[in-house]
C-alpha positions as CSV (number, residue, x, y, z in Angstrom):
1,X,101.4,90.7,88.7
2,X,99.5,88.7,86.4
3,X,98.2,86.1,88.6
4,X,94.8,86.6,88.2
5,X,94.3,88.0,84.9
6,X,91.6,85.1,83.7
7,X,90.0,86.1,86.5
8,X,89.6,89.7,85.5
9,X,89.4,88.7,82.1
10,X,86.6,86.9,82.6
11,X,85.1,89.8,85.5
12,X,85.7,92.5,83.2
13,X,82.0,91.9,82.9
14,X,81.4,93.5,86.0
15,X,82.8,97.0,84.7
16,X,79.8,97.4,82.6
17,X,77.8,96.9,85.8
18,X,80.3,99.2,87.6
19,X,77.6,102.5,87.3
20,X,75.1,100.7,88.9
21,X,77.2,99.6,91.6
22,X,78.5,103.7,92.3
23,X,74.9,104.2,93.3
24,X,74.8,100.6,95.5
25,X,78.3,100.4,96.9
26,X,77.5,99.9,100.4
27,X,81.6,101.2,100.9
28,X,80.9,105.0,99.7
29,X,80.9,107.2,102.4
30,X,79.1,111.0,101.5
31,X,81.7,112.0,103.6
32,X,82.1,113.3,107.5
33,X,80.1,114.5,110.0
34,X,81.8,116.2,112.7
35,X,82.3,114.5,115.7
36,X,83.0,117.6,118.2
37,X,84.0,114.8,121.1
38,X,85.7,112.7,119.4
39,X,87.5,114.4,116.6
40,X,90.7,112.9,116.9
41,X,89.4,109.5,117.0
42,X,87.7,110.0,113.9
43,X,90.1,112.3,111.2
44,X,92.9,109.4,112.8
45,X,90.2,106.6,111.9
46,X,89.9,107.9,108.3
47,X,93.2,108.6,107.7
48,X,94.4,105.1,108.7
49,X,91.7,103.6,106.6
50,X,92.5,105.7,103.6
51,X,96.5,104.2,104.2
52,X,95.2,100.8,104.2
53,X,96.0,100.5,108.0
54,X,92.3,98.9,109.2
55,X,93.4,97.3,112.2
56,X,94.2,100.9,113.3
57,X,90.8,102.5,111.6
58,X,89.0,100.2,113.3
59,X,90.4,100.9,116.6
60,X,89.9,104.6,116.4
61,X,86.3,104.3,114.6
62,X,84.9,102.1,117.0
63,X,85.9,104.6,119.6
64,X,83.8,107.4,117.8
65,X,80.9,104.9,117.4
66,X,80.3,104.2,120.9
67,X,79.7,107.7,121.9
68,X,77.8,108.2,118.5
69,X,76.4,105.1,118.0
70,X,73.0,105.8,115.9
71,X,75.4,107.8,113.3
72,X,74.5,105.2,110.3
73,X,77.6,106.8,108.1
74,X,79.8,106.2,110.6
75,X,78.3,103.0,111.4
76,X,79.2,102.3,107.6
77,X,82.5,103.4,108.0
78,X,83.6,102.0,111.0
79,X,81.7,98.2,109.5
80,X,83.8,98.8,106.6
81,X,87.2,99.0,108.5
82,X,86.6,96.4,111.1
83,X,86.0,93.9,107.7
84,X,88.4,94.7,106.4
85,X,90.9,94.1,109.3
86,X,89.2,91.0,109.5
87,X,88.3,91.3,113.1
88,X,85.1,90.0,115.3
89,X,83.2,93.3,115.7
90,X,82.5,93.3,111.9
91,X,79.7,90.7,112.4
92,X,78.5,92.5,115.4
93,X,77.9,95.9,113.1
94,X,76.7,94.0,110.2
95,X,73.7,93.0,112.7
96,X,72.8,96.8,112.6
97,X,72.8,97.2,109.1
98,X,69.5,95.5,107.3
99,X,69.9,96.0,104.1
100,X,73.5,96.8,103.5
101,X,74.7,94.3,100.7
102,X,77.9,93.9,102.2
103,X,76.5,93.5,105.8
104,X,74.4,90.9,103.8
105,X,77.1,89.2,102.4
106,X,79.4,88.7,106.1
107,X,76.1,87.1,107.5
108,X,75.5,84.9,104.8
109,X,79.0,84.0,105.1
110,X,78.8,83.9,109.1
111,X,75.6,81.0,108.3
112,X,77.4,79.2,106.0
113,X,80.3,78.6,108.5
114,X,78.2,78.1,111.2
115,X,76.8,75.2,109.3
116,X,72.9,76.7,108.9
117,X,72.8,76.5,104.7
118,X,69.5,77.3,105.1
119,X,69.9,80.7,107.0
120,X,72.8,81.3,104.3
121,X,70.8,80.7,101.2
122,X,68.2,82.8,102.3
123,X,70.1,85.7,103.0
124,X,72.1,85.6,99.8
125,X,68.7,84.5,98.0
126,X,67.6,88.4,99.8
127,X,70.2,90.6,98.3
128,X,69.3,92.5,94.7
129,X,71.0,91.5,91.5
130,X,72.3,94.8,91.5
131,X,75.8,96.2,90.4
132,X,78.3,93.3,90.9
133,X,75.3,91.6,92.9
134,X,74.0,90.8,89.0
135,X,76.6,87.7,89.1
136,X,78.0,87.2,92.5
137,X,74.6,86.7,94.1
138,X,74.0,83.8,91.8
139,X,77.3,82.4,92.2
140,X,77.0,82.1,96.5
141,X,73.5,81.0,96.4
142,X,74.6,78.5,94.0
143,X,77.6,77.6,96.6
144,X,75.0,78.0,99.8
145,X,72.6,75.5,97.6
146,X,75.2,73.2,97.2
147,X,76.4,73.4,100.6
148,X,73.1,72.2,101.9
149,X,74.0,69.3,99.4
150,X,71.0,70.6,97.1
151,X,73.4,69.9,94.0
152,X,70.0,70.3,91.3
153,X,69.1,73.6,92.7
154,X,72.5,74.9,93.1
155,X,73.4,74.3,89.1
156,X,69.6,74.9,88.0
157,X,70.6,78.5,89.7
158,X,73.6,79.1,87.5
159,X,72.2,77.2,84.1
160,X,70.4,80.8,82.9
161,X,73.8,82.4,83.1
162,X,75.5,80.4,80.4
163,X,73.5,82.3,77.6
164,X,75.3,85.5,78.6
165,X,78.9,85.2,76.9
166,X,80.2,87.5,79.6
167,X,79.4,85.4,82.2
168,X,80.1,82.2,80.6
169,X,83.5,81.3,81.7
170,X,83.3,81.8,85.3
171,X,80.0,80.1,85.5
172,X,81.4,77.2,84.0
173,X,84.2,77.3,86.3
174,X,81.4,77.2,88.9
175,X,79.4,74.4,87.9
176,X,82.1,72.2,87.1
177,X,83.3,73.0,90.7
178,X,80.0,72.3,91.9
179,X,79.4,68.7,90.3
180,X,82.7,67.7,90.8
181,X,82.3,68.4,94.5
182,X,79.3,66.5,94.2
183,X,80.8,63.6,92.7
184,X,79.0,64.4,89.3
185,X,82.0,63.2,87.1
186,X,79.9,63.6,83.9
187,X,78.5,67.0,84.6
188,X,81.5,68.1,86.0
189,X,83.7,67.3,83.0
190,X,81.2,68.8,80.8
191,X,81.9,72.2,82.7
192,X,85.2,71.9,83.0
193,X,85.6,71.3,79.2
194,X,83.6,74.8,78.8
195,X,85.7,77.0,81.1
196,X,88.9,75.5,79.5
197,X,87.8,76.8,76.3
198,X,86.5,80.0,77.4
199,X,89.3,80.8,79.6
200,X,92.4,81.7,76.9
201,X,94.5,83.1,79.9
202,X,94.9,80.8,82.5
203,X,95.5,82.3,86.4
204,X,97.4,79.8,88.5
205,X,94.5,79.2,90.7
206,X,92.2,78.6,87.1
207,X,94.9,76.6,85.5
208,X,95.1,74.2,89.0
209,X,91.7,73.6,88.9
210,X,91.3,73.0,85.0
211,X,94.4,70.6,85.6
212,X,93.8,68.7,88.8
213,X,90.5,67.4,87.2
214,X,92.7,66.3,84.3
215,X,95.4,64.8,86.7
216,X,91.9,62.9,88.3
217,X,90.6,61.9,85.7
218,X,93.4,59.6,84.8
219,X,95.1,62.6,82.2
220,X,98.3,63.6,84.1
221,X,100.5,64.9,81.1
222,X,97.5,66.7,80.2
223,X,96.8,68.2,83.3
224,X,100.6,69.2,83.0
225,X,100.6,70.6,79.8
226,X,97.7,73.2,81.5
227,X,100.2,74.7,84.2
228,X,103.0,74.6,81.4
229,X,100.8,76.3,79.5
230,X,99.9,79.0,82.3
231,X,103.2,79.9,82.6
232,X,103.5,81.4,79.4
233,X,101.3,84.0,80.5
234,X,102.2,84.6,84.1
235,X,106.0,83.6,83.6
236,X,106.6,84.5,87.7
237,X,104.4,81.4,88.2
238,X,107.3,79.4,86.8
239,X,108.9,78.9,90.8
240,X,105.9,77.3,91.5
241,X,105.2,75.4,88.6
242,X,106.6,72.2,90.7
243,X,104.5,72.2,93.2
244,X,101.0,73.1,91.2
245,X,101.7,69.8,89.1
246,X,102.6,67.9,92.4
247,X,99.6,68.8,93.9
248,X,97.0,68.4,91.0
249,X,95.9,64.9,91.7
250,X,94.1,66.5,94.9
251,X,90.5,68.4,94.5
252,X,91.1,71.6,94.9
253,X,87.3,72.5,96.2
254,X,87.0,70.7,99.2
255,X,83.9,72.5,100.7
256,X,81.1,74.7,99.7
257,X,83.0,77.4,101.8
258,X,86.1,76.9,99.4
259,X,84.1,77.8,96.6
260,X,82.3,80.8,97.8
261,X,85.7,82.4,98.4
262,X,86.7,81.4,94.9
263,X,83.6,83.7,93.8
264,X,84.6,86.3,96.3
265,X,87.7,86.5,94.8
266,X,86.8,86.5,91.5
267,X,85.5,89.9,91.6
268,X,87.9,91.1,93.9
269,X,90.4,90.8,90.7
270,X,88.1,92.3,88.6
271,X,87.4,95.2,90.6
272,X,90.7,96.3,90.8
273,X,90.7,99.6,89.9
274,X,91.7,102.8,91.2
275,X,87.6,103.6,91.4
276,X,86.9,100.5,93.0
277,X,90.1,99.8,95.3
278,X,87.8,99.5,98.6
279,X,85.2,97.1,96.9
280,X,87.9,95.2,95.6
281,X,89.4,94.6,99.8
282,X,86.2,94.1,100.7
283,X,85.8,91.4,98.3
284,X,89.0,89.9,98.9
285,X,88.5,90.1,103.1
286,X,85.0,88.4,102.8
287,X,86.9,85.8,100.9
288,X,89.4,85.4,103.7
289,X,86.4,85.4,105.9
290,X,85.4,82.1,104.4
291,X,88.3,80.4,103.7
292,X,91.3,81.9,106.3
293,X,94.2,79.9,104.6
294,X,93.1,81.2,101.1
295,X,96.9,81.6,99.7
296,X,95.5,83.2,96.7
297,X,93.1,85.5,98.2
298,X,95.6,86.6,100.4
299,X,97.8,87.4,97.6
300,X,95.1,89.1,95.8
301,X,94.5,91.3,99.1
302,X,98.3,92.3,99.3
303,X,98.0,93.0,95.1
304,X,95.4,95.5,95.8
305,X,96.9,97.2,98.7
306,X,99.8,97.6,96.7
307,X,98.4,99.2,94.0
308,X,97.3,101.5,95.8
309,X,100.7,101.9,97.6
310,X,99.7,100.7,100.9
311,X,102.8,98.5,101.1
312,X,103.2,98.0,105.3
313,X,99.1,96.7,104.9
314,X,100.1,94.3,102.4
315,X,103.0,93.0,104.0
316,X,101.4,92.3,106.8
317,X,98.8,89.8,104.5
318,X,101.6,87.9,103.4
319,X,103.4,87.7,106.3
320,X,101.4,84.5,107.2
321,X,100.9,83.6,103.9
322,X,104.6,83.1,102.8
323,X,104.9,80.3,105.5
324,X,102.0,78.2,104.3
325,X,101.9,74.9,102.7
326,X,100.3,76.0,99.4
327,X,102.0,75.3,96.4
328,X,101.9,79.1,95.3
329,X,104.2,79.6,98.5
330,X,107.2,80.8,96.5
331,X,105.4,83.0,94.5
332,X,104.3,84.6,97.9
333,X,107.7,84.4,99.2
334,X,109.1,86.5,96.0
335,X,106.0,89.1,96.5
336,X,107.2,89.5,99.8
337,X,110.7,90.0,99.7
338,X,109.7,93.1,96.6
339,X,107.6,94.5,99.7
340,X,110.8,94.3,101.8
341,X,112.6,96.8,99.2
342,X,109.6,99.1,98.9
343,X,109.4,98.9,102.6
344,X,112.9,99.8,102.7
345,X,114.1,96.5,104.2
346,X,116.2,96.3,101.0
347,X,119.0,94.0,103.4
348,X,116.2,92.0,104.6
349,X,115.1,91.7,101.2
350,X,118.2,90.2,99.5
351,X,118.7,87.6,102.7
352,X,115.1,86.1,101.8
353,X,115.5,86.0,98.5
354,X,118.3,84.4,98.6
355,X,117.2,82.1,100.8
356,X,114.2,81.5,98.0
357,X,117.0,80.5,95.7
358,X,118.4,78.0,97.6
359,X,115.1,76.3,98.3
360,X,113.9,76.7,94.5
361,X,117.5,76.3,92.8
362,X,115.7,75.0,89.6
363,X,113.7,78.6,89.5
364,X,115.7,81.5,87.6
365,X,113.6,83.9,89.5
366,X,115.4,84.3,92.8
367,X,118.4,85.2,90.7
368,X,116.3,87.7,88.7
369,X,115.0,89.4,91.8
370,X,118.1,89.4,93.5
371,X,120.0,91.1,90.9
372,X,117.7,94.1,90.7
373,X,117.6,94.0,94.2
374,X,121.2,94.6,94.2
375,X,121.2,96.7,91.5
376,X,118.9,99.0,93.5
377,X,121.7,98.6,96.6
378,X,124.3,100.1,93.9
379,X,126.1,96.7,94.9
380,X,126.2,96.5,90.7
381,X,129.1,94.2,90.6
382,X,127.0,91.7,92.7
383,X,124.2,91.8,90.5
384,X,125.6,91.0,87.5
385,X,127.1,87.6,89.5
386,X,123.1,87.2,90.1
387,X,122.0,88.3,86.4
388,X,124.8,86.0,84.8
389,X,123.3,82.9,86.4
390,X,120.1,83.9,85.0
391,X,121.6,84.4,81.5
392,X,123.7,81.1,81.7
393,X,120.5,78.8,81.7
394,X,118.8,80.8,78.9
395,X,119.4,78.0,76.5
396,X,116.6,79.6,73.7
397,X,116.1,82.9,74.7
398,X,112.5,84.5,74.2
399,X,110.9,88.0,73.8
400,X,110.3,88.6,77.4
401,X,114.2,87.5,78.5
402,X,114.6,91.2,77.2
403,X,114.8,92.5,80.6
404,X,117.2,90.2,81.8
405,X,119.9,91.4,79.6
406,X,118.7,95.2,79.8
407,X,119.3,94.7,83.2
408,X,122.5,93.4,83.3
409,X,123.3,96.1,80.7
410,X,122.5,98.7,83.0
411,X,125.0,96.8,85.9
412,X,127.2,96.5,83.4
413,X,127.2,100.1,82.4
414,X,127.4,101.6,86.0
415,X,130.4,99.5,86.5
416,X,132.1,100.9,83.6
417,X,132.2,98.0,81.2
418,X,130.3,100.3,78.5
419,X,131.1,97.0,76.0
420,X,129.6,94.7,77.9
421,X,127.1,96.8,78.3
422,X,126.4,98.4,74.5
423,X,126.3,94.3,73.6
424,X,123.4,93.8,76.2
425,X,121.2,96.4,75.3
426,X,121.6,95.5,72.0
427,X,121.0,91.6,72.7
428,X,117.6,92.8,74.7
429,X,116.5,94.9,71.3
430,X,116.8,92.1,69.2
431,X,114.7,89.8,71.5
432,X,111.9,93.1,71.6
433,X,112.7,95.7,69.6
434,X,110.2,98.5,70.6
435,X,110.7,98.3,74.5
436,X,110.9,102.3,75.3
437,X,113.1,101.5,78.4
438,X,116.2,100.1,76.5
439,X,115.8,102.1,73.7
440,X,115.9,105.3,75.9
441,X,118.8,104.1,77.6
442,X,120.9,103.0,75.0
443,X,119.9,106.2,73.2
444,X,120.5,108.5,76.1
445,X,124.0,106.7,76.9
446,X,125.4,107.2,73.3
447,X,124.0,111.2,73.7
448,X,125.8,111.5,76.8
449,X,129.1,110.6,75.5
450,X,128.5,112.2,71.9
451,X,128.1,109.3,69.7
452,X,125.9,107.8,67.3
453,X,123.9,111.1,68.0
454,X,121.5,110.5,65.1
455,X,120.4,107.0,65.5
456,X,120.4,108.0,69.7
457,X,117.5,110.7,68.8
458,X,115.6,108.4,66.3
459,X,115.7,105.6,69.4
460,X,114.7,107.9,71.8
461,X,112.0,109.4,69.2
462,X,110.5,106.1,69.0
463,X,111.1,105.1,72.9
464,X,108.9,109.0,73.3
465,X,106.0,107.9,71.1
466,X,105.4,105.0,73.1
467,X,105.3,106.8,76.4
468,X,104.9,110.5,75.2
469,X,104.4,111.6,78.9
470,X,107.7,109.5,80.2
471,X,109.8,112.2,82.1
472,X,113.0,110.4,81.7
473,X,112.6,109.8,78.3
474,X,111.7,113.2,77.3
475,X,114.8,114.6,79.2
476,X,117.1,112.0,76.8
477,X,115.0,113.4,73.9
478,X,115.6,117.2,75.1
479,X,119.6,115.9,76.1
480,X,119.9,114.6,72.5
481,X,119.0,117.6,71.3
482,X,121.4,119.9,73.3
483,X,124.2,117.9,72.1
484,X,122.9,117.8,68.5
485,X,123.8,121.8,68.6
486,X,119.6,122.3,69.0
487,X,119.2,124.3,72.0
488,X,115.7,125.9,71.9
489,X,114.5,122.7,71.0
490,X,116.1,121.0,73.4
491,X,115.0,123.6,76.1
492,X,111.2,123.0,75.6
493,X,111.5,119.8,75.9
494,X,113.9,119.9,79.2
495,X,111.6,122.5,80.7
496,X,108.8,120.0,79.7
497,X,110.3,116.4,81.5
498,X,111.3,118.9,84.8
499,X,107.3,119.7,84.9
500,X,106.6,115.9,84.4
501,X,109.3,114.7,87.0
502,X,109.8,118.1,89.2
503,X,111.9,115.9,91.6
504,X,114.8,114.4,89.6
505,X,118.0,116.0,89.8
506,X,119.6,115.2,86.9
507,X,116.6,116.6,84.7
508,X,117.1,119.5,86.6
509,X,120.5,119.9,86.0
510,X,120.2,119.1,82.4
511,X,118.0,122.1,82.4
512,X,120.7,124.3,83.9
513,X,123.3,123.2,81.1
514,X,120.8,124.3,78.4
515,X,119.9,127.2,80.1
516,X,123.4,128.5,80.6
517,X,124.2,127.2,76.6
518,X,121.7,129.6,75.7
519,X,123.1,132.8,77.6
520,X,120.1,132.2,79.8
521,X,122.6,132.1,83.1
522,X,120.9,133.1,86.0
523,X,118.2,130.9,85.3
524,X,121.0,128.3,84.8
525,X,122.7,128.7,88.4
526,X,118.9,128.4,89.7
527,X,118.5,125.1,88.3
528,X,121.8,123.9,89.0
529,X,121.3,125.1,92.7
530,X,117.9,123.8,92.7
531,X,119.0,119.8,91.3
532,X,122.0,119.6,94.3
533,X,118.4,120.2,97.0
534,X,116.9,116.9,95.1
535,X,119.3,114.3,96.7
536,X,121.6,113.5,93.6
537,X,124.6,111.2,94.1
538,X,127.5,112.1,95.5
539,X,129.1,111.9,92.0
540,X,126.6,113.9,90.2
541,X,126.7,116.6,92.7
542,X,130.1,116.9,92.6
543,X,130.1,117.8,88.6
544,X,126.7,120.2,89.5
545,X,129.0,122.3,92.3
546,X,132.4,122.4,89.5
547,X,129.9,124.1,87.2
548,X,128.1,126.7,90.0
549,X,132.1,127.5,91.0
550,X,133.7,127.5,87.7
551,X,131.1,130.2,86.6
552,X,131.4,131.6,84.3
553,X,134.0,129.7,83.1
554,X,133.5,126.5,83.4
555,X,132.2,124.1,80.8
556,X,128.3,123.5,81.3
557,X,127.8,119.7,79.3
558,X,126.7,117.7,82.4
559,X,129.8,114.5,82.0
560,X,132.4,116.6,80.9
C-alpha cells in the first residue's frame, strides 16, 4: 500500500539518521540472558514477540520479570512488548527506565493526556536530538508547546527546521497544523501553501489536511481537486475518495494530542524497513497511545506487521478499525478482507468484500478484489463475472488498468477460453508494455503449446531482465528453451529457477522432462517423484504419474 508514501517520502530523511539511531534504539536487545526458573516463560515471550503476538509476549515476559525484576534487558524487552500491545503496565515499566528515549516518549505522552503540558514539554524538551530524536523531538515539543496554548514558542521551535530541505515538508505540515489550531489563518495558510508544494505525492491523510483547509477557507473545488489528485498516486484510495471530500470542511487536528500522533506516525512510515520493523510499531503504538481512534495509525500498524508477515497481529488492529466512522473506513475494510485470504479465511473474505461492494457500488475496487479473490478459490468462472464489471466501467483505460485485464486473462485462460485470453494479455501490454508478469505469461503459454516460440523467448528474455532472480520466470525461460530443441541450455536454467523456488512443483517437473530429454533418466524419475511430494494439482499430478508409469516409454513434454 501506498498510503503513506508522502510520509516516507518526506521521512526518508531519517534513514540518513538511521546509524545513529542503531547505537540509540532503546528497542535492540544484546540478546538473552538465561532465565534458569523461568525459561519457558521467556524463549515463549520472545518468540511471540518476534511473531508480532505482544499481547502474548507481554504475558509471558512480565512473568519472567517479576522473579527477575532488576534484569534491565529484560526490563527493556518486556517494556517493549507490553507497548506495543498497548496495555497499562507499559507506563508502569517506563517509570523504571530514566533515560530510555522510548520510556521518555510514553511519559511525555502519559502528561500530555493527563492534561499537565508542562510536565510533557519538559520531558520531551529532556530527550537528545539523536537518531530519529533529531526531528521528532522538535516536532512533540512543538505539539506539547502548543498544547499549553504557547502557539509563539511552539512554531519559534520548528522555524530553525525550515532551512533543512529534508525536513522542510513535514515541518511545514506541522506549523500550518499548529496555527491553524490556533486560529492563526494567516500563518496557517502560509504553511500550508509550503507543504503543498513540497509534498509532490500526496498520502490520504496529507492530501485531507492540505484540502480541508482549502474546503475552509472558502476553496471547495480546490480542496477537491487535492484528493482527486491523490488518487492518482494511491489509486486504492479511490473507495474512499467520497467520503475524504465529504468530510474536508471539518479540521482535521482537533487537539494537540491529534497532532503529536500525526508526528508519531510520520516516522513510523518512514521507518519501515526490514532493519527498523520494531521502531517502526513502536512508533505507530505510541501514536495509538495518543490518539486511540487513529484510523490511519492503525492502518499503518497493520502495514507494518504485514510486512513482516505477522498477518493474525495485524488483523487483529483493524479489526476495530474497519467499523469506525473515518472516512478511510473502506480502505480499511478492503485491507482487511486481503488479511482474511492470507489468513486463510478466503470464504470469509469474499462475503466481506462483497458486502464492501454493495456499500461502495460506485468503487471498482470491491469487484477488483473479489475477482482475485476468486481467482485464488479456482472459482475462475466467477471471477471473470467480478473482473467484467470492472472492465465494463473502464471508459478510458490507463497504464495501471493493466492488471485488470492480465487478470481476467489469466481466468480466462484457466477456463479454457485461450482467445479470450491471448486478447487480454495482449490489451494489458498495450496499456504497459514492460510488465514482467504478463509478458512471462503470455510467453510461457505460447511455449507450452509450441507456438510463436521465438517471440515467447524474446518476451520472457525481456520479462527475465527485469526480475533476473524471478523463479517462475526463469523456469518459462529454461521451458522455452526445451521446446526450442535447446536442452543444455534449458537445463541450467531449470536447475537454476528449482534452486530459486525449491518448492514449486511444476518447476520441478519441468526439470524432470529436461532431464529425461537429455538421457539423464534417473535423475528425471527423481524430480518427477520429488514435484508429486510438493502439493501439485490434481491435474498436474495426474500427467507427472503417466510419465513415472509410462517409463520409458512415455512421452516426457509436461501438457502432452
Amino acid at each position: 500500500m501506498r498510503l503513506f508514501r508522502d510520509a516516507r517520502r518526506a521521512a526518508l530523511l531519517t534513514l540518513s539518521l538511521l546509524s545513529a539511531c542503531a547505537a540509540a534504539d532503546p528497542t535492540r536487545s544484546a540478546g538473552g540472558a538465561a532465565y534458569t526458573n523461568n525459561a519457558g516463560n521467556y524463549l515463549a515471550g520472545r518468540f511471540a514477540l518476534k511473531q508480532g503476538d505482544f499481547d502474548t509476549a507481554a504475558s509471558d515476559l512480565l512473568r519472567v520479570l517479576a522473579t527477575s525484576p532488576n534484569d534491565q534487558e529484560l526490563l527493556i524487552q518486556t517494556f517493549v512488548a507490553c507497548l506495543s500491545a498497548g496495555r497499562p503496565e507499559a507506563i508502569q515499566l517506563a517509570r523504571r527506565l530514566p533515560g530510555n528515549q522510548v520510556a521518555e516518549l510514553l511519559l511525555g505522552n502519559d502528561a500530555a493526556k493527563s492534561g499537565d503540558w508542562q510536565d510533557a514539554v519538559s520531558r520531551f524538551r529532556a530527550i537528545p536530538r539523536d537518531g530519529v530524536m533529531q526531528l521528532l523531538q522538535p516536532l512533540l515539543l512543538a505539539w506539547a508547546s502548543q498544547g499549553g496554548g504557547d502557539t509563539d514558542q511552539a512554531l519559534a521551535t520548528l522555524r530553525p527546521f525550515f532551512a533543512n530541505p529534508r525536513f522542510r515538508s513535514v515541518v511545514a505540515l506541522h506549523s500550518g497544523m499548529i496555527a491553524d489550531l490556533a486560529g492563526r489563518t494567516r500563518d496557517a495558510a502560509v504553511f500550508y501553501q509550503q507543504a503543498e508544494a513540497e509534498l509532490a505525492n500526496q498520502s490520504p491523510r496529507s492530501a485531507l489536511i492540505l484540502a480541508s483547509w482549502r474546503a475552509r477557507s472558502g476553496q471547495p473545488a480546490e480542496a477537491a481537486q487535492i484528493l482527486i489528485g491523490m488518487t492518482a498516486n494511491v489509486p486504492e484510495a479511490g473507495i474512499a475518495l467520497p467520503g475524504l471530500i465529504e468530510s474536508a470542511n471539518r479540521r482535521p487536528i482537533a487537539r494537540a494530542l491529534d497532532g503529536m500522533a500525526e508526528a508519531y506516525a510520520t516516522f513510523a512510515a518512514a521507518l519501515r524497513t526490514p532493519e527498523s520493523s520494531e521502531l517502526a510499531t513502536v512508533m505507530s503504538r505510541l501514536a495509538l497511545d495518543v490518539k486511540p481512534d487513529s484510523a490511519t495509525a492503525r492502518l499503518l500498524a497493520a502495514e507494518i506487521q504485514t510486512n513482516a508477515r505477522h498477518y493474525h497481529a495485524a488483523l487483529r488492529l483493524l479489526d476495530d478499525a474497519a467499523r469506525t466512522n473515518d472516512p478511510v473506513a473502506p480502505l480499511i475494510r478492503l485491507r482487511r478482507a486481503a488479511l482474511l485470504q492470507r489468513v486463510e479465511r478466503t470464504d470469509e473474505a469474499i462475503r466481506e468484500v462483497e458486502r464492501i461492494g454493495r456499500d461502495y457500488p460506485d468503487s471498482t475496487l470491491p469487484d477488483i478484489e473479489l475477482g482475485d479473490l476468486l481467482r485464488m478459490k479456482q472459482r475462475f468462472a466467477e471471477a471473470i463475472v467480478a473482473y467484467d464489471r470492472v472492465v465494463a466501467r473502464i471508459r478510458q483505460p490507463a497504464p495501471g488498468d493493466w492488471v485488470v485485464f492480465y487478470s481476467r486473462g489469466i481466468a480466462f485462460e484457466r477456463t479454457g477460453q485461450w482467445t479470450r485470453a491471448e486478447a487480454d494479455f495482449h490489451r494489458a501490454l498495450e496499456l504497459s508494455p514492460d510488465q514482467p508478469s504478463v509478458l512471462n505469461y503470455l510467453g510461457y503459454a505460447w511455449a507450452d503449446m509450441g507456438r510463436n516460440l521465438a517471440k515467447a523467448r524474446d518476451m520472457i528474455q525481456r520479462a527475465a531482465a527485469r526480475r533476473p532472480n524471478d523463479g517462475a520466470i526463469t523456469d518459462s525461460l529454461g521451458w522455452v528453451m526445451f521446446r526450442q530443441g535447446n536442452f543444455a541450455e534449458a537445463a541450467k536454467l531449470l536447475e537454476r529457477a528449482v534452486g530459486l523456488e525449491p518448492e514449486d512443483p511444476t518447476i520441478t517437473d519441468h526439470l524432470g522432462d529436461v532431464y529425461w530429454a537429455t538421457g539423464r533418466r534417473i535423475e528425471a524419475h527423481y524430480q518427477w517423484r520429488r514435484a508429486l511430494t510438493l502439493k501439485p494439482t490434481a491435474a498436474d499430478a495426474a500427467k507427472i504419474e503417466a510419465k513415472i508409469k509410462a517409463h520409458p516409454y512415455g512421452t516426457v513434454a509436461s501438457g502432452n
